[in-house]
Backbone of each chain as ProteinMPNN parsed JSONL, in Angstrom:
{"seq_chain_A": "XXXXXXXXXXXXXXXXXXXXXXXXXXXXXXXXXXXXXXXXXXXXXXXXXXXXXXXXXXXXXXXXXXXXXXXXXXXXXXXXXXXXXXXXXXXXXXXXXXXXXXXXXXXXXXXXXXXXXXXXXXXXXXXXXXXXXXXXXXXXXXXXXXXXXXXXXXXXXXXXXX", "coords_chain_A": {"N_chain_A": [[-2.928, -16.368, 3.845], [-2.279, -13.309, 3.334], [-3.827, -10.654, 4.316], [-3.995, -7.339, 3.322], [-6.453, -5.602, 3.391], [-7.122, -5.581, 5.235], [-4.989, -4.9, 7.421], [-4.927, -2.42, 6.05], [-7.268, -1.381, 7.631], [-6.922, -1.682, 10.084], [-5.073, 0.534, 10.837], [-6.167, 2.673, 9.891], [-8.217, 2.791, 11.707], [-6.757, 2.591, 13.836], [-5.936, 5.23, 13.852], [-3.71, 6.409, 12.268], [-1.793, 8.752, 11.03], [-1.645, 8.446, 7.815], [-0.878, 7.848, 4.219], [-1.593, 6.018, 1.914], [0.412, 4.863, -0.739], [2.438, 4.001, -3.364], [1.854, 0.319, -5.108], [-0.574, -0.657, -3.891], [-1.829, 1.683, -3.606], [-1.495, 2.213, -6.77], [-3.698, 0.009, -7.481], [-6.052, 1.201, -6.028], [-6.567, 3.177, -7.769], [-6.899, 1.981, -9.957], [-5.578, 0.273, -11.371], [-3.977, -2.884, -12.554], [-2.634, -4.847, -11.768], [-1.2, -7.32, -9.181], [0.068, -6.638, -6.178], [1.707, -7.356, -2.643], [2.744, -6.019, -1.111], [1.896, -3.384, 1.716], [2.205, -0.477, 1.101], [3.172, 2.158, 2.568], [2.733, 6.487, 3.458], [4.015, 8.193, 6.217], [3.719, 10.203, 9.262], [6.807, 10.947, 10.633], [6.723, 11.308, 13.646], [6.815, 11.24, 16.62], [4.025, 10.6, 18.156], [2.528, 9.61, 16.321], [4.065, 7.18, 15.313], [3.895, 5.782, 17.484], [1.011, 5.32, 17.513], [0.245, 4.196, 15.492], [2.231, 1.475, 15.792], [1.016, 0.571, 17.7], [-1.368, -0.042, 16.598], [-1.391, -2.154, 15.02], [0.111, -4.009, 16.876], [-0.592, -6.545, 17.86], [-0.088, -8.243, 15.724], [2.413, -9.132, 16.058], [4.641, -7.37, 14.381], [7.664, -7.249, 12.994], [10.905, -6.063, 12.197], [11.896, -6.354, 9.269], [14.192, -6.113, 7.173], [16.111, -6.335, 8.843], [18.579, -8.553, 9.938], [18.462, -10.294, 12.342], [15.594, -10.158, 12.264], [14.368, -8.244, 14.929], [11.236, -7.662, 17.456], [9.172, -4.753, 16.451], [9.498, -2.426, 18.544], [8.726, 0.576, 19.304], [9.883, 3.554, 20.919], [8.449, 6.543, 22.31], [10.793, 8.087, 22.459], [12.965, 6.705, 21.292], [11.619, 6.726, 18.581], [12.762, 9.366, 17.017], [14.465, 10.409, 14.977], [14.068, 8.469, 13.045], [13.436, 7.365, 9.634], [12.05, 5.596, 7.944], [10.13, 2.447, 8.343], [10.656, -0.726, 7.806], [8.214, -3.815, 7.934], [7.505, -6.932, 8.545], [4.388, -8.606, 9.167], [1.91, -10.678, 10.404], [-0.067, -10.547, 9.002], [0.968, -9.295, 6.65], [2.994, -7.471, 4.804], [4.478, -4.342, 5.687], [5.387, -1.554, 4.477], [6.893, 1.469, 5.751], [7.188, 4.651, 5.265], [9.176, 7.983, 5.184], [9.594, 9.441, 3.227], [8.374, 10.346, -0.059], [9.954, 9.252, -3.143], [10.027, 11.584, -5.647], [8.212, 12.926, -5.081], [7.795, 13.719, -2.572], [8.176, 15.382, 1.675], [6.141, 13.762, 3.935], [3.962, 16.18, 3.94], [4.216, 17.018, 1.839], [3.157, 14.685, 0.331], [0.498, 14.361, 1.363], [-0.756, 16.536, 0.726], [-0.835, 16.179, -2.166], [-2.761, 14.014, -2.379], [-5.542, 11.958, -2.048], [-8.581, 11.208, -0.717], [-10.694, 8.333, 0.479], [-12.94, 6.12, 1.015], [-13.216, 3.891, 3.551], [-14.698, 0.822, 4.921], [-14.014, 1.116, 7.909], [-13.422, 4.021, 7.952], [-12.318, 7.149, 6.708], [-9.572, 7.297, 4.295], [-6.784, 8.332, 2.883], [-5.178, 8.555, -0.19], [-2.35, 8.373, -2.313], [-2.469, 10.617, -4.773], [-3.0, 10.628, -8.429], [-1.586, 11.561, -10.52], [0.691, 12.293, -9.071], [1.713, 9.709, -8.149], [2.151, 8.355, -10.838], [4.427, 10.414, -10.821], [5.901, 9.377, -8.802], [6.145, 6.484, -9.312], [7.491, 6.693, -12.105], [9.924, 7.479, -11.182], [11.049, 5.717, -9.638], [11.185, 3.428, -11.065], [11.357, 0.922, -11.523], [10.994, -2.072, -13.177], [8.287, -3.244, -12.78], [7.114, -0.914, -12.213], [7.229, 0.514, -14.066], [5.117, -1.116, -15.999], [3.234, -0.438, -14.18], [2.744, 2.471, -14.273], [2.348, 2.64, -17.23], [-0.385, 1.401, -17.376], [-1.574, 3.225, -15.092], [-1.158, 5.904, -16.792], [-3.011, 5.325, -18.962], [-5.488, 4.939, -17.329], [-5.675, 7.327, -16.458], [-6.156, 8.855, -18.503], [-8.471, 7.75, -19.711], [-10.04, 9.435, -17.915], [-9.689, 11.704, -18.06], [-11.177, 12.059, -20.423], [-13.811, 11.469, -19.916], [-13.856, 13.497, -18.225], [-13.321, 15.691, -19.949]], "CA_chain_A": [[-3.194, -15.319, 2.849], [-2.124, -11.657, 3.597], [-4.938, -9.776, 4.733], [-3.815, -6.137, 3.421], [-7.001, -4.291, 3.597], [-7.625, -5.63, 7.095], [-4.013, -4.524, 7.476], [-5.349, -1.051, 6.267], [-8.489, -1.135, 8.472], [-6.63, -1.572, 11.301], [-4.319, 1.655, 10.409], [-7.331, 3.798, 9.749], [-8.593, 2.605, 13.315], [-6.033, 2.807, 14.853], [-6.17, 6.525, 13.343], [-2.508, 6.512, 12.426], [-1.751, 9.444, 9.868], [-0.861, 7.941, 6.583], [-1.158, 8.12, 3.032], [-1.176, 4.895, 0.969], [1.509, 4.739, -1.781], [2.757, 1.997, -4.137], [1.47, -0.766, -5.747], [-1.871, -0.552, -3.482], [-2.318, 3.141, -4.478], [-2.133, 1.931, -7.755], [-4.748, -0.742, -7.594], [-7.192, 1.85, -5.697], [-6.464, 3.854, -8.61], [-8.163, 0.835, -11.397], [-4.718, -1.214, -12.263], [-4.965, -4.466, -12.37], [-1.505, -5.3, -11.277], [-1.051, -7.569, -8.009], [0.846, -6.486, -5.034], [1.767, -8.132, -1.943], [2.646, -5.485, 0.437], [1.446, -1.941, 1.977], [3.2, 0.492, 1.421], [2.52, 3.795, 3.084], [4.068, 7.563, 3.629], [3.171, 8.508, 7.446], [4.546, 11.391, 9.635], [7.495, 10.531, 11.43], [6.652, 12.071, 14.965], [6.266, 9.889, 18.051], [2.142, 10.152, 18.383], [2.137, 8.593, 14.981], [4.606, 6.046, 15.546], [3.147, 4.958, 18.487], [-0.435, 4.691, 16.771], [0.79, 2.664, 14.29], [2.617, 0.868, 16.416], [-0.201, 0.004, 18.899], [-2.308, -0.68, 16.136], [-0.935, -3.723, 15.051], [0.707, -4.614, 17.887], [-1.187, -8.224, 18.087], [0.11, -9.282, 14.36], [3.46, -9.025, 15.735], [5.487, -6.559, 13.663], [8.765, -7.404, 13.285], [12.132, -5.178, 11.541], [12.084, -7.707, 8.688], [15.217, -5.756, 6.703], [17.444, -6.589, 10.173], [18.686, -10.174, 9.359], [17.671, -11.21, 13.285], [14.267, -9.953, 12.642], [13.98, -7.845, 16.142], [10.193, -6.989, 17.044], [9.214, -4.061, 17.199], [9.767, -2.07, 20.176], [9.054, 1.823, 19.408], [9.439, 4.395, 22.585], [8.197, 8.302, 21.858], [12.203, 9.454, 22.17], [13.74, 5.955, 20.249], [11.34, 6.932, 16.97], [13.213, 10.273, 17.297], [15.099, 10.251, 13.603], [13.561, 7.72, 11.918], [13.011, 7.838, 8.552], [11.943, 3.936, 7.261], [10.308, 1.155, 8.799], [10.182, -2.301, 6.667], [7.862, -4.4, 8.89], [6.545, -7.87, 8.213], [3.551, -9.015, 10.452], [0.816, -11.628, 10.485], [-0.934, -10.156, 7.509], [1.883, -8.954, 5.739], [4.176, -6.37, 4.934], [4.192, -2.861, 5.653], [6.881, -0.28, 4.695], [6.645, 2.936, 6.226], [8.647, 5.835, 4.533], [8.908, 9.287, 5.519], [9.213, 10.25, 1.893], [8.231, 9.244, -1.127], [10.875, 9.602, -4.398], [9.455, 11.97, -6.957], [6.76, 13.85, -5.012], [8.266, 15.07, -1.158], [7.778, 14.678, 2.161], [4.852, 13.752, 4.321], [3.418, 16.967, 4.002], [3.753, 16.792, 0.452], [2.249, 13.512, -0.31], [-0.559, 14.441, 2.062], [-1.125, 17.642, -0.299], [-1.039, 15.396, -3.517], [-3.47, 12.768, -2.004], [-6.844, 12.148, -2.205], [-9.49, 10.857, 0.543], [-11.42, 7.405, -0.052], [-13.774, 5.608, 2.12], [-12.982, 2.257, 3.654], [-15.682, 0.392, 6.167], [-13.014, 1.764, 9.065], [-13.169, 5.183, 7.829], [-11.567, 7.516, 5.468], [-8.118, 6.491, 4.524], [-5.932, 8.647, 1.967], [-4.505, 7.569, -1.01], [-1.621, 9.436, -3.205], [-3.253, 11.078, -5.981], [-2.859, 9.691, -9.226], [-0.713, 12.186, -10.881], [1.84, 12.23, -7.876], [1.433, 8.053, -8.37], [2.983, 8.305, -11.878], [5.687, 10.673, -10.834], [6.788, 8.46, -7.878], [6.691, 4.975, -10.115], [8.341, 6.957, -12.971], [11.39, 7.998, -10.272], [11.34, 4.444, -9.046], [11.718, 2.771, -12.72], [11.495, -0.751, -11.729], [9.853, -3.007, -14.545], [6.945, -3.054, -12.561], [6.555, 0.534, -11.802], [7.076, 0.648, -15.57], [4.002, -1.45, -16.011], [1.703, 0.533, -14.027], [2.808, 3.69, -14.828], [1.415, 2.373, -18.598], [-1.918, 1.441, -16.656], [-2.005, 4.53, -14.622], [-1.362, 6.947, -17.825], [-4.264, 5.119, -19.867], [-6.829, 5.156, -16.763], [-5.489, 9.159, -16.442], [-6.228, 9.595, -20.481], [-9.561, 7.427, -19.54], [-10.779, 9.787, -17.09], [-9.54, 12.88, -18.693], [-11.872, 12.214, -21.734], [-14.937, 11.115, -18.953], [-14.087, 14.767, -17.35], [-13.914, 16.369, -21.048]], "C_chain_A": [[-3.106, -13.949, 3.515], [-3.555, -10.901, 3.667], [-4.715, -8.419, 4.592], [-4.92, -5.101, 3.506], [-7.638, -4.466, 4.969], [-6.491, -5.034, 7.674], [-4.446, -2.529, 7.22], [-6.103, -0.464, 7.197], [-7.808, -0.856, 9.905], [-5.614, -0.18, 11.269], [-5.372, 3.082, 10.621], [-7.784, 3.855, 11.084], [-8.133, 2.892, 14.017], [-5.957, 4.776, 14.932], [-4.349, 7.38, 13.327], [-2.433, 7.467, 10.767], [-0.991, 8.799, 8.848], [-1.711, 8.213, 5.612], [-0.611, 7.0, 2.07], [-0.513, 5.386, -0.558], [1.781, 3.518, -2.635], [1.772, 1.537, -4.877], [-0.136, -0.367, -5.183], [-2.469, 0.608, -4.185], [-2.796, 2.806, -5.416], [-3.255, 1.308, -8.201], [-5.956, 0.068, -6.811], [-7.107, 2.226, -6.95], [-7.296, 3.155, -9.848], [-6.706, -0.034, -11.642], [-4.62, -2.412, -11.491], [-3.97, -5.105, -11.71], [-1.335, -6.13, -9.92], [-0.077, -7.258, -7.238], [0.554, -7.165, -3.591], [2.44, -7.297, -0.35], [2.414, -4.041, 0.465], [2.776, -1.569, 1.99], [2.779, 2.22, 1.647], [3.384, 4.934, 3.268], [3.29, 8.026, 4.855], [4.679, 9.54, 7.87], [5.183, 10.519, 10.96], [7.395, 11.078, 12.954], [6.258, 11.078, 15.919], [4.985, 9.661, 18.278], [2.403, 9.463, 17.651], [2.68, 7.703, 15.124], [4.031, 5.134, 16.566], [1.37, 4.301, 18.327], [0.079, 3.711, 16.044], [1.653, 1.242, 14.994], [1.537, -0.454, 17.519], [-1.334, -0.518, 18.005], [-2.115, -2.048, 15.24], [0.343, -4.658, 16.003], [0.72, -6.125, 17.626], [-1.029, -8.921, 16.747], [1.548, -9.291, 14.517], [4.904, -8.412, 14.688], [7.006, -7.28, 13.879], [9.845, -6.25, 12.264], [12.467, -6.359, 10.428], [13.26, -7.694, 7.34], [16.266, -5.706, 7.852], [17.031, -8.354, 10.047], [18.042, -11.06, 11.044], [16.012, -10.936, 13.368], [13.432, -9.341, 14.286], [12.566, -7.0, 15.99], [10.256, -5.864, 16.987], [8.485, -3.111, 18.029], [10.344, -0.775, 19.905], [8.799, 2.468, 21.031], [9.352, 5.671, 21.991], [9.691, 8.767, 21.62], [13.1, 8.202, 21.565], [12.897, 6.047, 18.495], [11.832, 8.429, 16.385], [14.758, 9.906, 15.678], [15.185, 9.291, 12.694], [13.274, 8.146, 10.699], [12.223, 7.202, 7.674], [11.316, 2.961, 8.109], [9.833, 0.168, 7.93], [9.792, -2.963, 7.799], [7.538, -5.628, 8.011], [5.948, -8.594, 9.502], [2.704, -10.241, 10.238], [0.087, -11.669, 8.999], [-0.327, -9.628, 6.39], [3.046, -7.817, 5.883], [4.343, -5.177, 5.164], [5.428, -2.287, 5.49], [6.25, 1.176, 5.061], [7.671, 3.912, 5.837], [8.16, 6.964, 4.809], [8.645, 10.065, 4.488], [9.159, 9.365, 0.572], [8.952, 9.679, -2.394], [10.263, 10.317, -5.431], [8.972, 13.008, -6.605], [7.778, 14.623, -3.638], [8.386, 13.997, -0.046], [6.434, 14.359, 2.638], [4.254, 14.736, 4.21], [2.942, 17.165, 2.138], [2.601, 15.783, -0.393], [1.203, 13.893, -0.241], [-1.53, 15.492, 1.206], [-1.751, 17.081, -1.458], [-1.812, 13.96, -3.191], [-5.136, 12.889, -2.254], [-7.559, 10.991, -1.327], [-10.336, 9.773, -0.726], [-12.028, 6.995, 0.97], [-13.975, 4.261, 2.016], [-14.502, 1.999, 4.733], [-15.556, 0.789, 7.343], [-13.037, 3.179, 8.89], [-12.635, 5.418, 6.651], [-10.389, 7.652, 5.632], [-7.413, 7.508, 3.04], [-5.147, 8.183, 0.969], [-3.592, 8.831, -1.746], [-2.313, 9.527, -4.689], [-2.59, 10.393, -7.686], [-1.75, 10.069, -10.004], [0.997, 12.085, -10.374], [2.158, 10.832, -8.416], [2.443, 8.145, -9.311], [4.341, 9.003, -11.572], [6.666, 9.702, -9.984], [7.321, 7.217, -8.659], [7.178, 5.532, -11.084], [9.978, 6.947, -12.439], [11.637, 6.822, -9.297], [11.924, 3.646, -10.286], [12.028, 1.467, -12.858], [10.831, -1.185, -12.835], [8.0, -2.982, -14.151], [6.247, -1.995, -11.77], [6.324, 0.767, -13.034], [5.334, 0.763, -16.007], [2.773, -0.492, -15.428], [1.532, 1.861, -14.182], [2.07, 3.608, -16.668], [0.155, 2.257, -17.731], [-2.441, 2.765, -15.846], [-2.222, 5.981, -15.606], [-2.65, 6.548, -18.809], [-5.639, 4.893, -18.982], [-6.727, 6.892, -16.638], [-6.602, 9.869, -17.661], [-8.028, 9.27, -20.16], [-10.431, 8.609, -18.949], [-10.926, 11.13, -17.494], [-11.007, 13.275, -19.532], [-13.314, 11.84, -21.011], [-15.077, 12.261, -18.687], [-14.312, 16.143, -18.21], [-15.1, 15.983, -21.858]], "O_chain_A": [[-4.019, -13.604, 4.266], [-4.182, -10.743, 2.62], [-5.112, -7.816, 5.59], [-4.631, -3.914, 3.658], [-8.408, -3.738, 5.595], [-6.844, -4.446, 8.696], [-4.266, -1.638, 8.05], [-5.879, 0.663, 7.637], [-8.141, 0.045, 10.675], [-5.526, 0.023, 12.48], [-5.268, 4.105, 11.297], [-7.76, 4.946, 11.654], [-8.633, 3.462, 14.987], [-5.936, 5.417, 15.982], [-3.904, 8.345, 13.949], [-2.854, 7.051, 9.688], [0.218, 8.607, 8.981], [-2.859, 8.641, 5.734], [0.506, 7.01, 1.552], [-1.038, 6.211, -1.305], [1.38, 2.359, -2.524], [0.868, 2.263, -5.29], [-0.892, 0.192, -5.978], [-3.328, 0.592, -5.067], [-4.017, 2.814, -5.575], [-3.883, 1.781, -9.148], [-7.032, -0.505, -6.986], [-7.758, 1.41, -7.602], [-8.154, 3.715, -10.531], [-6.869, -1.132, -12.175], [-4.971, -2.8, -10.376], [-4.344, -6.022, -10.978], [-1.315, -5.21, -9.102], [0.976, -7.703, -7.695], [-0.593, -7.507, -3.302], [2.566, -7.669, 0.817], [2.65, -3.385, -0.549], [3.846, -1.94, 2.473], [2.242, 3.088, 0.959], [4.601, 4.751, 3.285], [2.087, 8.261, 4.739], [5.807, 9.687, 7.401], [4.645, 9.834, 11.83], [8.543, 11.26, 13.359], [5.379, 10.225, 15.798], [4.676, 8.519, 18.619], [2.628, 8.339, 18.1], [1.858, 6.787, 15.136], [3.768, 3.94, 16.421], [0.79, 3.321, 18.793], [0.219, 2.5, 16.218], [1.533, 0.108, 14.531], [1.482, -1.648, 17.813], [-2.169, -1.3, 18.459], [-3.049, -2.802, 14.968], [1.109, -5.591, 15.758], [1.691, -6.801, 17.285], [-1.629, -9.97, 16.512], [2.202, -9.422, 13.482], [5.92, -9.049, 14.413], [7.328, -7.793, 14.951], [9.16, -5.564, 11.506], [13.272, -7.239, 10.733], [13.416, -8.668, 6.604], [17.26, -4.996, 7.704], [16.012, -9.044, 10.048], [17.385, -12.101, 11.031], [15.29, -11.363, 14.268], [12.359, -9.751, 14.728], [12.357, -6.13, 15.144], [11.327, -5.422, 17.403], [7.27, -2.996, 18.192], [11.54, -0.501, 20.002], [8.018, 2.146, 21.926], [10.187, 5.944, 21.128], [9.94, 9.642, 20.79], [14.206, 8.637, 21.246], [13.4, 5.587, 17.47], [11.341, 8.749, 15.302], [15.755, 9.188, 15.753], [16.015, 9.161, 11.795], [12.849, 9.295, 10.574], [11.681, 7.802, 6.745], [12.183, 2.469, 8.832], [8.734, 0.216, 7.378], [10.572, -2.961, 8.751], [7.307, -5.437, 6.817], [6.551, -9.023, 10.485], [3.406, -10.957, 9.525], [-0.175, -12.579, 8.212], [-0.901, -9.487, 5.31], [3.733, -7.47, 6.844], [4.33, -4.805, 3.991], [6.394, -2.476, 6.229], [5.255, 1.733, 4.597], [8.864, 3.855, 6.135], [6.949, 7.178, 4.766], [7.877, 11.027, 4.468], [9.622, 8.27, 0.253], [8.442, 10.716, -2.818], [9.868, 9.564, -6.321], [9.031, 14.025, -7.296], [8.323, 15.726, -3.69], [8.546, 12.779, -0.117], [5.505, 14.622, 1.874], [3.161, 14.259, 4.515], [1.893, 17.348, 1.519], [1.717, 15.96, -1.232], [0.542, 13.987, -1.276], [-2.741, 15.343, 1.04], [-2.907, 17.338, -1.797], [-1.45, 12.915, -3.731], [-5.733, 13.904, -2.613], [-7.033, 9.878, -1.296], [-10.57, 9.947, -1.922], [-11.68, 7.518, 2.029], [-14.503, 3.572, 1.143], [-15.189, 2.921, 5.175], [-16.554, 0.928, 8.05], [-12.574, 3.732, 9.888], [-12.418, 4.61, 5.748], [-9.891, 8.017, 6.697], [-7.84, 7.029, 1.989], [-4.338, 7.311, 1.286], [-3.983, 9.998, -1.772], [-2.577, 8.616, -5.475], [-1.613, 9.644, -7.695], [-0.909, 9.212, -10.275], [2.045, 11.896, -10.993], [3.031, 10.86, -9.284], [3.604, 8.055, -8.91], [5.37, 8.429, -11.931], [7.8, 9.338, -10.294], [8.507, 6.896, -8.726], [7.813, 4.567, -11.509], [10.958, 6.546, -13.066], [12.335, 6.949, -8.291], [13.107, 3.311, -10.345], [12.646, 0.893, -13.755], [10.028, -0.427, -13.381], [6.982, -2.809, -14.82], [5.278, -2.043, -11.014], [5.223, 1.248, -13.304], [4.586, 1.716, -16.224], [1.785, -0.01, -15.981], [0.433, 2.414, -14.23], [1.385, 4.514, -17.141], [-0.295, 3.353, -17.397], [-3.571, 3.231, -15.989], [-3.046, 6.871, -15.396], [-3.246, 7.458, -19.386], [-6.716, 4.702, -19.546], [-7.735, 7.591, -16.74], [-7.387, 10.816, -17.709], [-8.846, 10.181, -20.286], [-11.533, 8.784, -19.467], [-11.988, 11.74, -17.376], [-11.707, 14.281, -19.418], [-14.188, 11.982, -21.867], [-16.248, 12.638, -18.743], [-14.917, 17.163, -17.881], [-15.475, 16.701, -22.785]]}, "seq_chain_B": "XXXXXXXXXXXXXXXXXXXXXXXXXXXXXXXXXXXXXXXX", "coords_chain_B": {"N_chain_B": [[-15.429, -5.503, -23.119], [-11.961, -4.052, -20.84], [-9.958, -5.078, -18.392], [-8.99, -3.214, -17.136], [-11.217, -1.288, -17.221], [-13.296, -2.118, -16.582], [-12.497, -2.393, -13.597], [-12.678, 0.429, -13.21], [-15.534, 0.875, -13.158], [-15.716, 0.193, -10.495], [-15.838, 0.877, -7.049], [-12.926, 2.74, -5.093], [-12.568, 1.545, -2.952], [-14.073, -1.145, -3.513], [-12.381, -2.011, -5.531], [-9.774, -2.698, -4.124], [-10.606, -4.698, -2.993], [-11.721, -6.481, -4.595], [-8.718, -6.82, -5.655], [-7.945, -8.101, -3.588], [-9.172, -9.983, -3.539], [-8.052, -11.666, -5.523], [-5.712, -12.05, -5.282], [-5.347, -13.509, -3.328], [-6.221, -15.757, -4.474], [-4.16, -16.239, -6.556], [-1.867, -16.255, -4.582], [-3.117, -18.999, -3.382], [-3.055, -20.502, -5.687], [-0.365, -20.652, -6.486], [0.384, -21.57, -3.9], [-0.152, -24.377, -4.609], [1.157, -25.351, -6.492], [3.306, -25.14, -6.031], [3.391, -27.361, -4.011], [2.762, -29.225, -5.814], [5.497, -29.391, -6.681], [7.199, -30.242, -4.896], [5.872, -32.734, -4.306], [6.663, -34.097, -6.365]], "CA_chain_B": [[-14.242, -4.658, -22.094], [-10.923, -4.634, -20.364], [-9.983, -5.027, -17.059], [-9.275, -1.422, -16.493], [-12.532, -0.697, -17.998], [-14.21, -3.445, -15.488], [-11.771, -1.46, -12.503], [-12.978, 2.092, -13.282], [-16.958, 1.274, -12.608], [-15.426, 0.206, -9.082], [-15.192, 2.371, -6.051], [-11.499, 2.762, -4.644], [-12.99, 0.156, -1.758], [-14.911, -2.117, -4.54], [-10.692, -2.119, -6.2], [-9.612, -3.153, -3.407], [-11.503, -6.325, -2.28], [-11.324, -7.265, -6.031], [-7.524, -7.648, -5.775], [-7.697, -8.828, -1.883], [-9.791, -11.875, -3.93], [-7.401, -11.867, -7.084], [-4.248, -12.298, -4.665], [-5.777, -14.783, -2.507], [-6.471, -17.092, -5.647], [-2.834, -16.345, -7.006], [-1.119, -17.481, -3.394], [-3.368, -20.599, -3.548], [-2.323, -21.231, -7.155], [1.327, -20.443, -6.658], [1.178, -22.956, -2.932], [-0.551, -25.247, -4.967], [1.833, -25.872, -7.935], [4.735, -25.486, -4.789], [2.998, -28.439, -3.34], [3.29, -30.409, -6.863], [6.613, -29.595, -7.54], [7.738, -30.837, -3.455], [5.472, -33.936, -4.391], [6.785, -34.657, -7.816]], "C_chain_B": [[-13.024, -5.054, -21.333], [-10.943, -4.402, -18.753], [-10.092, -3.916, -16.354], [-10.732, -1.248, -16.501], [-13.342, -0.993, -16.61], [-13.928, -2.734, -13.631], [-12.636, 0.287, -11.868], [-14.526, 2.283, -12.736], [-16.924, 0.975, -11.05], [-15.189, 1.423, -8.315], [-13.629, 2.173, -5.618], [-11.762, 1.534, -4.069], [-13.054, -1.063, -2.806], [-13.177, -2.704, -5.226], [-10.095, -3.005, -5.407], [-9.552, -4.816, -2.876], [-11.027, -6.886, -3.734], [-9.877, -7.74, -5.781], [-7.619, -8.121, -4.829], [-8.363, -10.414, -2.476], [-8.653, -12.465, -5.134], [-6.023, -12.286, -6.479], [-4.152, -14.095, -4.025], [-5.535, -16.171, -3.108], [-4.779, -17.152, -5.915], [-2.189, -17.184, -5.84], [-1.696, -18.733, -3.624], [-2.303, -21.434, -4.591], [-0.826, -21.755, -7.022], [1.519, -21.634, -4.952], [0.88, -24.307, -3.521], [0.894, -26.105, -5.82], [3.121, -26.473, -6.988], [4.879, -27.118, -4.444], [3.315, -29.806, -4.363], [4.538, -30.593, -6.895], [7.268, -30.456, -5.895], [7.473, -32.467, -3.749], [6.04, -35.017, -5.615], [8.383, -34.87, -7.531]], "O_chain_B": [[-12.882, -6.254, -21.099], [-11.733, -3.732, -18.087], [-10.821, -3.59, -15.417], [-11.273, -1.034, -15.416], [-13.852, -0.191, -15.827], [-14.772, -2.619, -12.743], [-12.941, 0.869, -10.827], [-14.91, 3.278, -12.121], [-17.842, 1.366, -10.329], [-14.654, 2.494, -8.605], [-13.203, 1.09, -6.02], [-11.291, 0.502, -4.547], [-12.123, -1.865, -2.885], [-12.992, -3.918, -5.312], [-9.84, -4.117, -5.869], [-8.721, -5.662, -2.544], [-10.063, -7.636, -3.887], [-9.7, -8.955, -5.684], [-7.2, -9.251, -5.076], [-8.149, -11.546, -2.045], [-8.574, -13.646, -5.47], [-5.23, -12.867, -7.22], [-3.488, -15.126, -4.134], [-5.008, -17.197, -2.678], [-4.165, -18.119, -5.464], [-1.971, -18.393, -5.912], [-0.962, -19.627, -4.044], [-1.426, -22.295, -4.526], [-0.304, -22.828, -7.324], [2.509, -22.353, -4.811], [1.474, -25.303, -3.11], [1.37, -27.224, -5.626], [3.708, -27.555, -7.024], [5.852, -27.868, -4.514], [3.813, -30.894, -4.071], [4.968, -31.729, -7.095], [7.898, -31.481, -6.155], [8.328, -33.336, -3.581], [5.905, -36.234, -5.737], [9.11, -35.339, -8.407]]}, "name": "protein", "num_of_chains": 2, "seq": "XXXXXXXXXXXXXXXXXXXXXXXXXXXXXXXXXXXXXXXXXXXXXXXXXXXXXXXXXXXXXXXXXXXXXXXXXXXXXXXXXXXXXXXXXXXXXXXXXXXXXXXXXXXXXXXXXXXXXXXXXXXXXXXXXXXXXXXXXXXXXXXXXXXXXXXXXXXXXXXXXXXXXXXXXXXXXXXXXXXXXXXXXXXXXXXXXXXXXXXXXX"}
């Protein structure tokens, strides 16, 4: 069984700058929807890579969009124009994207995010607003879906805040 | 009430764990049925 918020914990610990995105986002957010892998927007710069890197080292990461599956094996001047990593590890999946479709880049997200508090610390999530624009400018069926769940917990909260 | 509804008195964390249990059950379910259809 995928362990994604031990998968987060260890992220936060490791103290690797990110900003949860996706499906997860959404389900911090209240929808009910299941997802099956992290997906995060982190700053492409070699500290960060190498946090993240080092912090799940021991679940084995692997490049799991390269058909031989090579682990991996960042160095400070080979994460040097990255933009993407699709990992799958021990506990699951992680994608790492420099930007997220709708909203920007890391600096952006980070703007349009909002702070939550895990057992590990406080961990960022993309704000809810941002949320809808990204799964609107994604337009899968099941961005669809929670973009309906995310606009009627929005309307919910609206009328809580009026 | 609905699920959202049931969601919203959760904290972000409290969201969380809820699906980390709601997934868990689904994989079972979904190796389970796997397991019938291999056996059947």
């Amino acid at each position: 069984v995928p362990e994604l918020d031990s998968l987060l914990d260890r992220l936060v610990r490791g103290r690797v700058e990110f900003v949860v995105v996706g499906g997860f986002a959404a389900v911090a957010h209240g929808v009910t929807l299941l997802t099956q892998d992290l997906d995060i927007c982190c700053a492409f710069v070699p500290e960060n890579l190498m946090r993240l890197q080092a912090a799940i080292a021991d679940l084995h990461p692997v490049h799991r969009m390269v058909p031989s599956r090579p682990p991996l094996a960042l160095t400070p001047e080979g994460g040097v124009g990255l933009q993407n990593l699709y990992l799958a590890t021990d506990w699951g999946q992680v994608d790492c994207l420099g930007s997220i479709q709708g909203v920007g880049g890391f600096e952006d997200v980070t703007a349009q995010s909002i702070s939550i508090r895990l057992p590990s610390g406080p961990c960022r999530v993309l704000g809810i607003d941002a949320l809808i624009r990204a799964k609107e400018a994604m337009g899968r069926d099941r961005d669809r879906e929670a973009v309906l769940q995310l606009l009627a917990i929005r309307e919910r909260l609206g009328r809580d805040a009026g | 009430m609905s699920l959202i509804e049931v969601n919203l008195q959760r904290s972000p964390y409290e969201r969380i764990l809820a699906h980390q249990r709601a997934l868990a059950m689904a994989l079972a379910l979904r190796a389970a049925v796997e397991r019938e259809r291999a056996g059947a």
